[in-house]
Residue, then its C-alpha position, 0 to 999 in steps of 0.5 A: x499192925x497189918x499183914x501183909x495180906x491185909x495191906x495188899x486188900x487195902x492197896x487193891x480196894x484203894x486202887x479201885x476207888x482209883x479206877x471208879x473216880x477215873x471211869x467216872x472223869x471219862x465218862x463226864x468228858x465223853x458227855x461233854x465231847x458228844x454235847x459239843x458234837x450235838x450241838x456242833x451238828x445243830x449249829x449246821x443244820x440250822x445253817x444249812x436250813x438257812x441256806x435253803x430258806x435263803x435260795x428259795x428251795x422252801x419254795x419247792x413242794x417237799x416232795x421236790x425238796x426231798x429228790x433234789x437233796x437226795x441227789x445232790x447227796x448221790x453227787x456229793x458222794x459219787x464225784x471227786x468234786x460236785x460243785x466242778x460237776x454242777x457248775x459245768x452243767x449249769x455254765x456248759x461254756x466254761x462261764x462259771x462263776x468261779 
């Protein structure tokens, strides 16, 4: 027969194995989400890489490459709508092709 004392350690022992078996689905399931984000990020850069090789900008020295990017990325971030922006400035007369 158990005390009380006894069956309460059980109880927080069993609880514990509980928790570990618990953090260690967690962790398997995080691995997982940060997997499919890498791979999620690959897949776009792989298609952006595309996108550039497609419209010539490989062409470009690297040093060209790496300003044009960097400020289209100052666009990006700066303007409510950047593809209103470029395509006013490549279409001034509003002949865009949108």
């Amino acid at each position: 027969m158990t005390t009380r004392a006894e069956r309460l350690t059980q109880q927080v022992e069993r609880r514990m194995r509980t928790m570990a078996r618990e953090r260690q689905r967690l962790a398997h399931v995080k691995a997982r989400q940060r997997a499919l984000a890498r791979k999620a990020v690959q897949q776009r850069c792989l298609a952006v890489g595309k996108l550039v090789q497609a419209h010539g900008l490989f062409t470009l020295p690297g040093s060209d490459l790496i300003q044009l990017l960097e400020l289209l990325g100052q666009l990006v971030q700066e303007c409510p709508d950047p593809v209103a922006v470029l395509e006013g400035l490549l279409h001034p007369g509003g002949s865009g092709a949108s």
